[in-house]
ROSE-4610 file (N, C-alpha, C; in Angstrom, 1 decimal, always signed):
// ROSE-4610
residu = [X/X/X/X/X/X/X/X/X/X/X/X/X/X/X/X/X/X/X/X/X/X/X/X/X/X/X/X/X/X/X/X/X/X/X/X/X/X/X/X/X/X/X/X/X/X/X/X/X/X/X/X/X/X/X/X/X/X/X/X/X/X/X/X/X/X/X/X/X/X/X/X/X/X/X/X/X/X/X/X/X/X/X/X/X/X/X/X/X/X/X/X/X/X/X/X/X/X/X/X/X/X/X/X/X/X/X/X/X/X/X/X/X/X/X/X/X/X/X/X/X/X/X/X/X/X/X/X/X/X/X/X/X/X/X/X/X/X/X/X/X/X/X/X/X/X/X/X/X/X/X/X/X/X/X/X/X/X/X/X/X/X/X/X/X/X/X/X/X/X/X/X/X/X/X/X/X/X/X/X/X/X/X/X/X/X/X/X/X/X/X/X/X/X/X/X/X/X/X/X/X/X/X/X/X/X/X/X/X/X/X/X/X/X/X/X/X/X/X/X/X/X/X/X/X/X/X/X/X/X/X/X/X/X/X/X/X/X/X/X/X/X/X/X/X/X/X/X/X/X/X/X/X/X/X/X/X/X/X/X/X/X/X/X/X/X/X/X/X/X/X/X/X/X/X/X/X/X/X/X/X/X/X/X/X/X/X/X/X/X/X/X/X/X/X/X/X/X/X/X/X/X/X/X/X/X/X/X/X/X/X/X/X/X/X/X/X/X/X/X/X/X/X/X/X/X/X/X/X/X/X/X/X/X/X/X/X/X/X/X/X/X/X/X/X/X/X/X/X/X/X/X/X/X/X/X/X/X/X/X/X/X/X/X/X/X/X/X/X/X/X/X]
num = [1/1/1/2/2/2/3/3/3/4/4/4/5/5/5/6/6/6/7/7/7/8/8/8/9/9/9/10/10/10/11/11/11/12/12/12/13/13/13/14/14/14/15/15/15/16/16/16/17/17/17/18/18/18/19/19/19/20/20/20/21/21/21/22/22/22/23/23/23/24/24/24/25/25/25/26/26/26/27/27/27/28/28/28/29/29/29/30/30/30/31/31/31/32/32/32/33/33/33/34/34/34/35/35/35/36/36/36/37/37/37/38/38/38/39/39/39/40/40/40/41/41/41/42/42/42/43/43/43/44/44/44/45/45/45/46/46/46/47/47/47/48/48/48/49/49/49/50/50/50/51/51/51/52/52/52/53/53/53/54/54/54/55/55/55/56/56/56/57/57/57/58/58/58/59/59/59/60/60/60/61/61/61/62/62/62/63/63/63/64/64/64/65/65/65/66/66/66/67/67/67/68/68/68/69/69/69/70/70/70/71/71/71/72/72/72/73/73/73/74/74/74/75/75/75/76/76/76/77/77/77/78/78/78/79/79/79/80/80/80/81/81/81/82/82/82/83/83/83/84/84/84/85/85/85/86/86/86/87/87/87/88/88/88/89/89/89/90/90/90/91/91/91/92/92/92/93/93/93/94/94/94/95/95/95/96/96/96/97/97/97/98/98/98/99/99/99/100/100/100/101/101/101/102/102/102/103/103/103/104/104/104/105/105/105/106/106/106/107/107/107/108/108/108/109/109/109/110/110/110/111/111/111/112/112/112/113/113/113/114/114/114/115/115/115/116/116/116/117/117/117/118/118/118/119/119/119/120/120/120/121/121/121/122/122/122/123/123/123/124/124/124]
x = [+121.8/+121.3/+121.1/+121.0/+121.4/+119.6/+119.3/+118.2/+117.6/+116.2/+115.5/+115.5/+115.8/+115.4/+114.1/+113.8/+112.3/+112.4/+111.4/+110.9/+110.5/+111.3/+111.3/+109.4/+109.6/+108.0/+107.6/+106.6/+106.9/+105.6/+105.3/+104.1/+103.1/+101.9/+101.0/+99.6/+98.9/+97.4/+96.4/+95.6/+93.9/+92.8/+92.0/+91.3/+89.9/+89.0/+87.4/+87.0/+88.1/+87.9/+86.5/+86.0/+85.2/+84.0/+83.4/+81.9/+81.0/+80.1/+79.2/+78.6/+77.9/+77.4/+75.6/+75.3/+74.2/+74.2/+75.2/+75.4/+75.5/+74.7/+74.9/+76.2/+77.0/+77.6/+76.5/+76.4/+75.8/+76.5/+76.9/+77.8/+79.3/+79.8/+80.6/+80.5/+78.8/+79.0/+77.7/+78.2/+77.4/+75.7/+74.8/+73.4/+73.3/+72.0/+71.4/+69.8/+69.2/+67.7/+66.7/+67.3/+66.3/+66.8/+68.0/+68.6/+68.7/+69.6/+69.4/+70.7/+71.5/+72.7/+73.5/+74.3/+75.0/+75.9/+76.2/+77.7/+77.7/+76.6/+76.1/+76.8/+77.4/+77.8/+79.4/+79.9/+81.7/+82.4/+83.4/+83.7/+84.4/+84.9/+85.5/+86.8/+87.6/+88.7/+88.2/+86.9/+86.7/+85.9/+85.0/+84.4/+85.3/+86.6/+87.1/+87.4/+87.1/+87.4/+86.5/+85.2/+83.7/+83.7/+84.2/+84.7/+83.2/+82.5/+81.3/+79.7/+79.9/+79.4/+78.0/+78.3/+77.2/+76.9/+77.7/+77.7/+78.5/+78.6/+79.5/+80.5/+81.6/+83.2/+82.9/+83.7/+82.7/+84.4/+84.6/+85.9/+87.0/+86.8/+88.2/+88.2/+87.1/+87.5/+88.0/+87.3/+88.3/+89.5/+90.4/+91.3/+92.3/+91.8/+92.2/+92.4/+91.2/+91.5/+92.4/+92.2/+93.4/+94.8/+94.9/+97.0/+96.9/+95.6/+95.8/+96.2/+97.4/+97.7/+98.0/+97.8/+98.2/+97.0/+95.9/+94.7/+93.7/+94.8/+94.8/+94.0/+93.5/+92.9/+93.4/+95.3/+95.8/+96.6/+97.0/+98.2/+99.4/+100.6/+101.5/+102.0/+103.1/+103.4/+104.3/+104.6/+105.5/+104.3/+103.2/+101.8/+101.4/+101.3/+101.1/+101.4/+103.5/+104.2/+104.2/+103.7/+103.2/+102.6/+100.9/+100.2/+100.3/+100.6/+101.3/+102.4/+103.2/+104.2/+103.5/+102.4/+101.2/+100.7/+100.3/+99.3/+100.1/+102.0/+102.4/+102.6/+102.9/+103.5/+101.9/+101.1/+100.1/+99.4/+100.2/+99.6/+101.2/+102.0/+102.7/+102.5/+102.1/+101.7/+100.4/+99.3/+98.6/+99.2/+100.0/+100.1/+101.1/+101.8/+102.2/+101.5/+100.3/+99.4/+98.5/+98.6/+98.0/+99.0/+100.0/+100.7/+101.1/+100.6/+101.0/+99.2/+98.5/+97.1/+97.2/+97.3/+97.4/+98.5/+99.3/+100.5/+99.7/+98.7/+97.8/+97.2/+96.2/+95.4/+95.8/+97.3/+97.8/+97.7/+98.9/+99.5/+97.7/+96.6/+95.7/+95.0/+94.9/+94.9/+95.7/+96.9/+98.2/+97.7/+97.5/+97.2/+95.9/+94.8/+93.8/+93.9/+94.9/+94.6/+95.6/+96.2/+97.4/+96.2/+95.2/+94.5/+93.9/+93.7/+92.2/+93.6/+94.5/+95.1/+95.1/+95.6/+96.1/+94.8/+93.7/+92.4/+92.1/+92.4/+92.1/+93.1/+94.1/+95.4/+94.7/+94.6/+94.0/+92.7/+91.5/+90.6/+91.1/+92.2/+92.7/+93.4]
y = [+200.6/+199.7/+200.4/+199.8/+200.0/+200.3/+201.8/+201.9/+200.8/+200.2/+199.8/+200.2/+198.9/+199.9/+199.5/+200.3/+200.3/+199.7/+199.2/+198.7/+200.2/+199.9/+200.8/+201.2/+202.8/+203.2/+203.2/+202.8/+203.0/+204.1/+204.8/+205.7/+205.0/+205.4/+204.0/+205.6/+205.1/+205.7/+205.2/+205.9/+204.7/+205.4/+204.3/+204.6/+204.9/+205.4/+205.4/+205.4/+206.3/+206.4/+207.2/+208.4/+209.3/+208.6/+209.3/+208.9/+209.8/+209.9/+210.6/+211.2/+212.7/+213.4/+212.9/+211.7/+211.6/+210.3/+209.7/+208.8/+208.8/+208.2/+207.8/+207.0/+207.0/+205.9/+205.0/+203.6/+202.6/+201.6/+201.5/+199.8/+199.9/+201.0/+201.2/+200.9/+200.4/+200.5/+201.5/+202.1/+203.3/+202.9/+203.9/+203.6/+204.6/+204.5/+205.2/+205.4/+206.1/+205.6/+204.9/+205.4/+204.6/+202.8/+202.8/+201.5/+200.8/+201.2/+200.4/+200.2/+199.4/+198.5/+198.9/+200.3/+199.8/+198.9/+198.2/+197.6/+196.4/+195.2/+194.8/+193.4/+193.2/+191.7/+192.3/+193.6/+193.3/+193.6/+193.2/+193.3/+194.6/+195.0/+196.4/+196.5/+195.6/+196.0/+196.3/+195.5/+195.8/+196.8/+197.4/+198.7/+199.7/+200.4/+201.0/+201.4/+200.3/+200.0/+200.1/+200.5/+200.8/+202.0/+202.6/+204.1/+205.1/+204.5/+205.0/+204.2/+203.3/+203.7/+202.7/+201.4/+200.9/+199.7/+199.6/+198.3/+197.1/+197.1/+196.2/+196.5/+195.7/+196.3/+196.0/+197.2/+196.9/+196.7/+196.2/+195.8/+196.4/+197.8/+198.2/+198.5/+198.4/+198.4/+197.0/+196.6/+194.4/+194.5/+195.2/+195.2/+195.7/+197.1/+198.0/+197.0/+196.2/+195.3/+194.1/+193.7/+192.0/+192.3/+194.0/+194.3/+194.9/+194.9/+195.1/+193.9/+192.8/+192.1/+191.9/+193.0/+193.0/+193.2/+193.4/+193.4/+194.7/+195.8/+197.2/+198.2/+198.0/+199.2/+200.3/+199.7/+201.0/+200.4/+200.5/+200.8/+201.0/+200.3/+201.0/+201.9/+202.8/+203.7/+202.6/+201.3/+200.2/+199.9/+199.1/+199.4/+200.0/+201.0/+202.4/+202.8/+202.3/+202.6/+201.4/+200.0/+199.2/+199.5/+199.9/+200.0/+200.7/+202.3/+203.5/+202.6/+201.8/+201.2/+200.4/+199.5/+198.8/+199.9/+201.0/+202.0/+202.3/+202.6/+203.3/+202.6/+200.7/+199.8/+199.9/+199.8/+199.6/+200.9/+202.2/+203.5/+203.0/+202.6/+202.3/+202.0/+200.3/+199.2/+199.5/+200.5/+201.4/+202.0/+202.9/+204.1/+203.0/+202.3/+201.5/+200.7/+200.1/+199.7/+201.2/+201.4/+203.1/+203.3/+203.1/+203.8/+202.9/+201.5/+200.3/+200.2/+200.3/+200.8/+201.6/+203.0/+204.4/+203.9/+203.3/+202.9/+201.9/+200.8/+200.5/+200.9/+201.8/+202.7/+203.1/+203.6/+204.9/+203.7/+202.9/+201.7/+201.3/+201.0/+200.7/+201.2/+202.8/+204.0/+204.1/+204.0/+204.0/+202.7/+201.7/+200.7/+200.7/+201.4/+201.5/+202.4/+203.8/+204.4/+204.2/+203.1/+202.7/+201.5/+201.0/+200.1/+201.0/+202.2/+203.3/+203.4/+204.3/+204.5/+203.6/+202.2/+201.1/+201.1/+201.2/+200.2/+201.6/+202.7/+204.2/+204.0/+203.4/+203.8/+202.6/+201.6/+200.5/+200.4/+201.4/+201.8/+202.8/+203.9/+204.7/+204.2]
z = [-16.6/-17.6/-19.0/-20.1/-21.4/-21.6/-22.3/-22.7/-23.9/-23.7/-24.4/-25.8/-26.6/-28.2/-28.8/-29.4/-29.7/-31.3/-31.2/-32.7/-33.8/-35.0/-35.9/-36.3/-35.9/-36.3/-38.1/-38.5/-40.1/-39.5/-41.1/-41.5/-41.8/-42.1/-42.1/-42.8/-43.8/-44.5/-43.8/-43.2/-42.9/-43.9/-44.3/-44.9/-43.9/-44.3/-44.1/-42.3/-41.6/-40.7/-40.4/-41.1/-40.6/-40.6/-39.8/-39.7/-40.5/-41.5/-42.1/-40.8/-41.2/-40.5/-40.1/-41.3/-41.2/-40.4/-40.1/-38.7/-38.0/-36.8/-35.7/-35.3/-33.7/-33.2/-32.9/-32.7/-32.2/-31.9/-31.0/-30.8/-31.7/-32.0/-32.8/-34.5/-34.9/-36.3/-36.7/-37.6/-38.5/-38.7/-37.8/-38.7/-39.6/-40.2/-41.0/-40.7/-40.3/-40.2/-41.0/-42.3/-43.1/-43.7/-43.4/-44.0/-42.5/-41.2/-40.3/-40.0/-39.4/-39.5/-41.0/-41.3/-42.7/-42.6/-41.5/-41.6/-40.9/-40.9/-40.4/-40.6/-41.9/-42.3/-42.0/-41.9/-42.3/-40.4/-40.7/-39.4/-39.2/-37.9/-37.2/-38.8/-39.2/-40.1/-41.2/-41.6/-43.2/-43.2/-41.7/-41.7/-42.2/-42.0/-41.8/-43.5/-44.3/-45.7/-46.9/-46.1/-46.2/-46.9/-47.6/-47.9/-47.8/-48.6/-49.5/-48.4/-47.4/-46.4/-46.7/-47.7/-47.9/-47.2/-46.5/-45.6/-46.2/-47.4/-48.0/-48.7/-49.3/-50.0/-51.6/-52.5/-53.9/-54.3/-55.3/-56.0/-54.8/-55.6/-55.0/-53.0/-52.8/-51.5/-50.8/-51.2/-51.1/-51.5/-52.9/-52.6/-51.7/-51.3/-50.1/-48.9/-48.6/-47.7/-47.4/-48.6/-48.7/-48.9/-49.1/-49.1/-47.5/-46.8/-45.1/-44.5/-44.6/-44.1/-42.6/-42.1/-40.7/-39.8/-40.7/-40.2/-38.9/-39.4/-38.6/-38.9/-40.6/-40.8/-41.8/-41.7/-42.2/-43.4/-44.1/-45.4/-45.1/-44.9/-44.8/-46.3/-46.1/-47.0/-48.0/-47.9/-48.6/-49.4/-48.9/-49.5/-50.5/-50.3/-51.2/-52.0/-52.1/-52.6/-54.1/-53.8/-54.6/-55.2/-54.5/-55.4/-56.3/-56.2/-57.2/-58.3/-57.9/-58.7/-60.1/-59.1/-60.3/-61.0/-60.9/-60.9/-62.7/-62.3/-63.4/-64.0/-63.7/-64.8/-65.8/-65.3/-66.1/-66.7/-66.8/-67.7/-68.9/-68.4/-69.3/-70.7/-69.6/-70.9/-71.8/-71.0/-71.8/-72.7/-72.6/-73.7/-74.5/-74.3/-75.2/-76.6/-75.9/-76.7/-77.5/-76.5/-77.7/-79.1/-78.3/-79.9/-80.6/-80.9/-81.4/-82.1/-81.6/-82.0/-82.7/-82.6/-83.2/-85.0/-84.8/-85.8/-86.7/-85.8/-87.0/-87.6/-87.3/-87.8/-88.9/-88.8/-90.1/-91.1/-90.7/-91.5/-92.5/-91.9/-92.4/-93.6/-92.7/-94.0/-95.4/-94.7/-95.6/-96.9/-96.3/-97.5/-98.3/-97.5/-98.0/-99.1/-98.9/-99.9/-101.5/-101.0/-101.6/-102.6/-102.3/-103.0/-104.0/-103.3/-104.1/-104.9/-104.8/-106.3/-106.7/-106.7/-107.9/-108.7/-108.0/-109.0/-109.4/-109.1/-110.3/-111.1/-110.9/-112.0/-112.9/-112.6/-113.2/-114.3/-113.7/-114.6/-115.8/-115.1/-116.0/-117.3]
């Protein structure tokens, strides 16, 4: 018989696996003694997404979560590879505007001091 082929392995990032040293396991979600339950409203996938360990997801960990489509925990490297892609279109269109900014500026100067001579040549 013809060996089985296997489904292609990809690489895959997880985020927020570790446990802080100042936690406890409990039922599989993180305590704290003085707060209690930190993870008490998110579930086992968006725990993992918990980076910073407050029991809830602040901007950027929500988005970490909603490109986990597969609902595993982990990032694939295609993932990653996106977000880094957004990451450089938008230092782009940054420094773009920088130097369209920066060209105002001169241009601004440039006229301003172009007014200071006329109205000195003008009193002159």
């Amino acid at each position: 018989p013809a060996p089985e082929s296997s489904p292609a392995k990809t690489k895959s990032i997880s985020f927020g696996e570790d446990v802080k040293d100042n936690e406890a396991k409990s039922n599989g979600v993180p305590t704290d003694p003085d707060k209690g339950d930190l993870n008490r409203g998110l579930s086992l996938y968006s725990m993992k997404y918990d980076i910073d360990g407050d029991g809830r997801l602040d901007a950027l960990e929500q988005a970490m979560r909603d490109m986990d489509k597969e609902n595993d925990g982990h990032l694939k490297n295609d993932q990653v590879y996106a977000i880094m892609q957004d990451q450089k279109d938008t230092m782009k269109k940054y420094l773009s505007m920088r130097r369209i900014l920066i060209g105002a500026a001169i241009l601004i100067v440039i006229l301003a001091a172009s007014s200071f001579v006329t109205a000195f040549a003008a009193v002159m």
